[in-house]
C-alpha positions as CSV (number, residue, x, y, z in Angstrom):
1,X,5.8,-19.6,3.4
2,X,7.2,-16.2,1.9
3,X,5.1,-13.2,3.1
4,X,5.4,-9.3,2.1
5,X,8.5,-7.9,4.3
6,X,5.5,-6.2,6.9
7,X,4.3,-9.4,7.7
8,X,7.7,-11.0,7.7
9,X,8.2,-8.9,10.6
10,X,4.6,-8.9,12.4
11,X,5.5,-13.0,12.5
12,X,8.8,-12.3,14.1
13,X,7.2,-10.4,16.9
14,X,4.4,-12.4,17.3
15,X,6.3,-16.3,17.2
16,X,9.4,-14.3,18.5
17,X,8.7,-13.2,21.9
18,X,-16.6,-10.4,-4.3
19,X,-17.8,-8.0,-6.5
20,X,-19.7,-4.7,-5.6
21,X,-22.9,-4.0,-6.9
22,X,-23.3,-3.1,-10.0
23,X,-25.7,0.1,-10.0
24,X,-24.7,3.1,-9.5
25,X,-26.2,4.5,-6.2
26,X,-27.3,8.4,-5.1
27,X,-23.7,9.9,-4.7
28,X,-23.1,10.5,-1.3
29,X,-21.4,14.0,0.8
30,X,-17.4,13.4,0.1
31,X,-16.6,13.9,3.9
32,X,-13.9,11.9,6.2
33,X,-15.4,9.4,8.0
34,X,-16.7,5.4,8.4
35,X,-18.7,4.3,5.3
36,X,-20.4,0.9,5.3
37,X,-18.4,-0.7,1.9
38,X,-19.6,-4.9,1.3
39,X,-21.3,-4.5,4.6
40,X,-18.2,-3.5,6.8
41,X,-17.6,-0.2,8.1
42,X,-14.4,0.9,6.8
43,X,-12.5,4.4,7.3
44,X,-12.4,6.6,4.6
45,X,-9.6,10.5,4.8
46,X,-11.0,12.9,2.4
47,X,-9.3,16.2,1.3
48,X,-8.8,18.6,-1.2
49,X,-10.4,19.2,-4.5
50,X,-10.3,18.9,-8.1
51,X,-9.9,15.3,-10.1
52,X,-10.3,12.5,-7.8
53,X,-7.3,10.2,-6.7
54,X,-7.7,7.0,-4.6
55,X,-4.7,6.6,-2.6
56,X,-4.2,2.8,-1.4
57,X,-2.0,2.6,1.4
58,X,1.1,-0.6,1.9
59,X,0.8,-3.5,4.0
60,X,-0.8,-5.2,4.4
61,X,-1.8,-3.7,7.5
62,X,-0.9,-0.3,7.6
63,X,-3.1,2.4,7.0
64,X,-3.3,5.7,5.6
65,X,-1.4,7.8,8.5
66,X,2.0,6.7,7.2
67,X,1.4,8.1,4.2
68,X,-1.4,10.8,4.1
69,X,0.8,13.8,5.9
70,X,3.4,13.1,2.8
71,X,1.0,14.0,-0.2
72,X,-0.5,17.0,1.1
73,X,0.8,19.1,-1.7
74,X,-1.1,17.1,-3.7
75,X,-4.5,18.0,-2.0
76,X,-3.6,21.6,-4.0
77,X,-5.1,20.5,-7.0
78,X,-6.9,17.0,-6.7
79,X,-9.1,15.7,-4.2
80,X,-6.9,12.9,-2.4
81,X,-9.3,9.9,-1.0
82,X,-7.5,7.7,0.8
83,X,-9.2,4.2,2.3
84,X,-8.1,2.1,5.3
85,X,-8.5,-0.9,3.6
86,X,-10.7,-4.0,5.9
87,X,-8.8,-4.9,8.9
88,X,-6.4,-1.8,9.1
89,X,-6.7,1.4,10.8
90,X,-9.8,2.6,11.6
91,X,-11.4,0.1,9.5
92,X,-13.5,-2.5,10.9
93,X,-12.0,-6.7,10.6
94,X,-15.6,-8.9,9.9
95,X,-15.0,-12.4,8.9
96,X,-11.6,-13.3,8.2
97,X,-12.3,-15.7,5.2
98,X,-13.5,-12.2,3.6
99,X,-10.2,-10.5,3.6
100,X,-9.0,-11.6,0.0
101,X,-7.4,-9.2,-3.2
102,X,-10.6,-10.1,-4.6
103,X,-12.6,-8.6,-2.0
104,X,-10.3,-5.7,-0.8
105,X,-10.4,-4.6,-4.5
106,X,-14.8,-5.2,-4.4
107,X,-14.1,-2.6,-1.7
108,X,-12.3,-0.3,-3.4
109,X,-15.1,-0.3,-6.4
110,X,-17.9,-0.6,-3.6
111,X,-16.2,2.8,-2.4
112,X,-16.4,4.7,-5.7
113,X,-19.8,3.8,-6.1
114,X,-20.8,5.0,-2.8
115,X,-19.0,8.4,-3.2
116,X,-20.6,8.7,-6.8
117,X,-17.6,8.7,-9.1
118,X,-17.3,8.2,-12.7
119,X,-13.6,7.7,-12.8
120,X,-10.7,8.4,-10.1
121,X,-6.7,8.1,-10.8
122,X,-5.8,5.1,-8.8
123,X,-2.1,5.6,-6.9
124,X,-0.9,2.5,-5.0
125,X,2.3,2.4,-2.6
126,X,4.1,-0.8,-2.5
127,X,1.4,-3.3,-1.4
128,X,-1.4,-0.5,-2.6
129,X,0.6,-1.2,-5.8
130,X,-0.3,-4.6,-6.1
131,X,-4.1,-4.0,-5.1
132,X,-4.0,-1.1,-7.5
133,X,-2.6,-3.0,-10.5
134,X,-5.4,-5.5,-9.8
135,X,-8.3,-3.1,-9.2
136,X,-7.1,-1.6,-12.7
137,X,-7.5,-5.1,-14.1
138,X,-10.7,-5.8,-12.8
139,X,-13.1,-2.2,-13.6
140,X,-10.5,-0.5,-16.2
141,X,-13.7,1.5,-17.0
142,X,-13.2,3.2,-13.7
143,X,-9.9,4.3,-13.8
144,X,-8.2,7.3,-15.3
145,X,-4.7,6.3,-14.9
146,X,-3.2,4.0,-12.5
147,X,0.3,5.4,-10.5
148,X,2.3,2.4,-9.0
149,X,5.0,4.1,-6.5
150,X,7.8,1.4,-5.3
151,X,5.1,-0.6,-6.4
152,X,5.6,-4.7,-5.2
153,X,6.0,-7.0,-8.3
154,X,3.8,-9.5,-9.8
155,X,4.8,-13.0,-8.6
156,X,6.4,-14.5,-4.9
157,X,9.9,-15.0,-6.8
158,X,9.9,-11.1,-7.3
159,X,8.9,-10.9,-3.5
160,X,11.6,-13.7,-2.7
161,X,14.4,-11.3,-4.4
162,X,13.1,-8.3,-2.8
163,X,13.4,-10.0,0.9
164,X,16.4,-11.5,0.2
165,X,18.3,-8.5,-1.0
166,X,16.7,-6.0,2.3
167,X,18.3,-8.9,4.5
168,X,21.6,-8.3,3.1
169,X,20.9,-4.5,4.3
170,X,20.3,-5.1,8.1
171,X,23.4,-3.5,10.5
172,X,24.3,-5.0,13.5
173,X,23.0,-2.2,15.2
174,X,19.4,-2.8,13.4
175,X,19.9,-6.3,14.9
176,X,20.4,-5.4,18.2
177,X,17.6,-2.8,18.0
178,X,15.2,-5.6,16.9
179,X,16.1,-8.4,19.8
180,X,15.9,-5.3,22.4
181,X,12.4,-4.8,21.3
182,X,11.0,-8.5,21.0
183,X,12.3,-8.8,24.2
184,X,10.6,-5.6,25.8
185,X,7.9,-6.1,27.9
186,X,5.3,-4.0,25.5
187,X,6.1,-6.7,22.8
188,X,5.8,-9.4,25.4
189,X,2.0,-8.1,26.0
190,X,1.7,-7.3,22.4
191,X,1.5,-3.8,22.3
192,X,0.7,-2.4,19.0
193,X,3.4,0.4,20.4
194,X,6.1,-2.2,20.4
195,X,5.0,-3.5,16.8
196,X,5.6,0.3,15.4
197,X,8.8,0.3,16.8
198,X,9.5,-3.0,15.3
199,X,8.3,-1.6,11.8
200,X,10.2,1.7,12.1
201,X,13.7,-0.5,12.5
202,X,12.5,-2.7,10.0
203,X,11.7,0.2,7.3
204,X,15.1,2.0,7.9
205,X,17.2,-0.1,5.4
206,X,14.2,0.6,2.8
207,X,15.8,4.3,2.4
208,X,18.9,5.3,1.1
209,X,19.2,8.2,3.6
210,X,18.4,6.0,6.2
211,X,18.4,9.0,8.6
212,X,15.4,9.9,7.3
213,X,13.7,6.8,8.8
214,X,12.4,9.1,11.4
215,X,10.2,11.0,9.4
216,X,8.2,7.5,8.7
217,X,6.1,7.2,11.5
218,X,3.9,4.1,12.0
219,X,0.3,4.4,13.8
220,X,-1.0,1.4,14.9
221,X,-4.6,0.4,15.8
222,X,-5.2,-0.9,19.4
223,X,-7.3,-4.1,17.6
224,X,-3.7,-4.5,15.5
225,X,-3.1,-8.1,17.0
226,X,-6.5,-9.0,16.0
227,X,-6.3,-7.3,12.4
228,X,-3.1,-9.2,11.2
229,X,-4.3,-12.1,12.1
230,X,-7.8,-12.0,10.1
231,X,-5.8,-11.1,7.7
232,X,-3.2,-13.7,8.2
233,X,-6.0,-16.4,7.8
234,X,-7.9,-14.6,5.0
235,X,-4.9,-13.8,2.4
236,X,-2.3,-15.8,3.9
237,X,-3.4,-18.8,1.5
238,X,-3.8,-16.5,-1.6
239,X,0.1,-14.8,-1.2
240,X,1.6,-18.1,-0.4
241,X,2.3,-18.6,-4.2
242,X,1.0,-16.0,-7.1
243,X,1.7,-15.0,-10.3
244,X,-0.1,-12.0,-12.1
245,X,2.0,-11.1,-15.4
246,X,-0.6,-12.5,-17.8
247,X,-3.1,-9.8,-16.0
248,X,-0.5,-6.7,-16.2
249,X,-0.1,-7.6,-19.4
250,X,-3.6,-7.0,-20.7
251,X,-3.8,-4.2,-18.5
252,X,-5.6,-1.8,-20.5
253,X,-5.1,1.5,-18.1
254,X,-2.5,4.1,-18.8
255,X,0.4,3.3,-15.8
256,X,3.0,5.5,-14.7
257,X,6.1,3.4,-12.5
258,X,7.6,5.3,-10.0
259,X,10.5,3.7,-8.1
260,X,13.4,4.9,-6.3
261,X,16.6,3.8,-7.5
262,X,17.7,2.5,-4.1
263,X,14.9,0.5,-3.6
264,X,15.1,-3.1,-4.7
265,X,12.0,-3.5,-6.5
266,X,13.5,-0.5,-8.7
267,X,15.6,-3.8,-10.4
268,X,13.5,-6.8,-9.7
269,X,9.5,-5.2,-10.1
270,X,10.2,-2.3,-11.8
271,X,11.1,-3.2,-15.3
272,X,9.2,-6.5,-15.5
273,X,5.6,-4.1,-15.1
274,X,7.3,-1.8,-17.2
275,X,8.1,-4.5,-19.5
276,X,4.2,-6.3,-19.6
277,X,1.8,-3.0,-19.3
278,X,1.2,-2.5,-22.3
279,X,0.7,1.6,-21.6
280,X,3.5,3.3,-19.4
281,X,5.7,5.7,-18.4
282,X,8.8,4.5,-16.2
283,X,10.2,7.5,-13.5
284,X,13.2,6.4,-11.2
285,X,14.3,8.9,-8.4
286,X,17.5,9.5,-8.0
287,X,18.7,8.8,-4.6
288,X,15.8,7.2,-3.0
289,X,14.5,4.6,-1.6
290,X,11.2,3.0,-1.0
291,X,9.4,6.1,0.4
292,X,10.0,8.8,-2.3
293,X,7.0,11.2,-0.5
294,X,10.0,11.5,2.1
295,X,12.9,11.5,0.2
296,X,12.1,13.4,-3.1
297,X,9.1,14.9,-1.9
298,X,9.4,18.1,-4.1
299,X,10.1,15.7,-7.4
300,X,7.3,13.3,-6.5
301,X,4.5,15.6,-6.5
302,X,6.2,17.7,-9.8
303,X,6.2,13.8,-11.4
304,X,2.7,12.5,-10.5
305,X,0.6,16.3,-11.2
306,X,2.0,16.2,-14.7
307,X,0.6,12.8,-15.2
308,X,-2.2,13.1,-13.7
309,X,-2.6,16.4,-15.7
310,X,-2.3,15.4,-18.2
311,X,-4.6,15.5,-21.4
């Protein structure tokens, strides 16, 4: 089975050591905090103000923190909402035969409702990319643009190419890093500590300045064991073999493609969506990798305010 890189590595550490309703309710106080979304608490970050913009974080099961102290510029002149997604962060697990695309995307429109939107820009980071892309596809009503940053590609051979070609960028010095921390008592107990470590050496190669690395910092739940593997049984099934090109391509939301041109998916993801959405705009970042909000921070923001901007 090919899973998305994070859980690639969550396996190495742990074998290695619906639709939301459709009436619009009373619009609720636009505050941080746990919001019952499909019947499941889940944790919601709130700031800024202006034009709404639903920030869907990677995984799967990471959660906003990684990416939330990156985008504050952006907080300037939209109001940034950012959701832990079901079974991540602060976000509550329920039943794991519930944590599918289709109902992480119910939650996403289950959200909006609940926070009284009309429409919100939609800006998904590599796994958020691929949510985004389908919550687009599912309520295009609802959705002023959608911004796909390093965004992952549409079918398991893209994801194949993409895993393949980060292998070929592990050092033997990231190798030796990795066995040192499987072997580590913290991963032994399976620490949620340890697993951050593990991510952190796994996410270096993903930048081209890869001592940068450091400014990624991973924050894990203490229920993370638990999380990844509700959601190992709930959307393991569903990413063992997919294909979604028919649905970019009647994707009828104005995208903008954002990839860094050291990132792999730059080559494999990035001009196949720019190829089948039908409306785009395609932005590669000069030297940078996977995590343009630390590598061309400055240019990022400059690249999605015009967008979002614009008339």
């Amino acid at each position: 089975m090919k899973y998305p890189i994070f859980w690639s590595v969550l396996l190495l550490g742990l074998l290695g050591a619906c639709q939301s309703p459709s009436s619009q309710s009373e619009p609720t106080e636009m505050v941080s905090g746990r919001y019952a979304l499909n019947g499941i608490d889940q944790y919601v970050h709130i700031e800024g103000q202006g034009t709404p913009i639903l920030i869907v974080h990677g995984g799967p099961g990471l959660d906003h923190s990684y990416i939330q102290p990156h985008l504050g510029k952006l907080a300037d002149g939209f109001q940034l909402i950012y959701l832990d997604q079901r079974a991540s962060g602060k976000s509550a697990i329920g039943p794991a035969q519930q944590i599918t695309v289709a109902q992480l995307v119910s939650d996403m429109e289950a959200l909006r409702d609940t926070l009284g939107i009309d429409q919100w820009h939609v800006l998904g980071h590599s796994w958020g990319g691929f949510l985004g892309l389908q919550y687009a596809a599912a309520h295009p009503n609802a959705v002023e643009s959608l911004i796909l940053m390093n965004s992952l590609g549409v079918s398991t051979a893209d994801k194949q190419q993409e895993t393949a070609s980060l292998g070929n960028r592990e050092t033997a010095e990231d190798s030796a890093e990795t066995a040192k921390i499987l072997q580590s008592a913290e991963m032994q107990s399976r620490s949620p500590r340890a697993f951050e470590q593990l991510f952190e050496v796994s996410f270096r190669k993903e930048f081209f300045r890869r001592e940068l690395a450091d400014s990624l910092h991973i924050h894990l739940s203490d229920s993370f064991v638990m999380q990844q593997r509700a959601m190992l049984q709930g959307l393991g099934p569903e990413l063992q073999e997919y294909d979604f090109s028919e649905m970019a391509a009647e994707l009828q939301v104005p995208t903008l493609l954002i990839y860094g041109d050291h990132d792999p998916l730059m080559e494999i993801s990035g001009p196949k969506l720019a190829e089948l959405i039908p409306e785009n705009e395609f932005v590669v970042l000069s030297e940078c990798g996977h995590f343009p909000f630390i590598e061309r921070p400055d240019t990022l923001m400059e690249v999605i305010s015009a967008w979002a901007d614009r008339e």
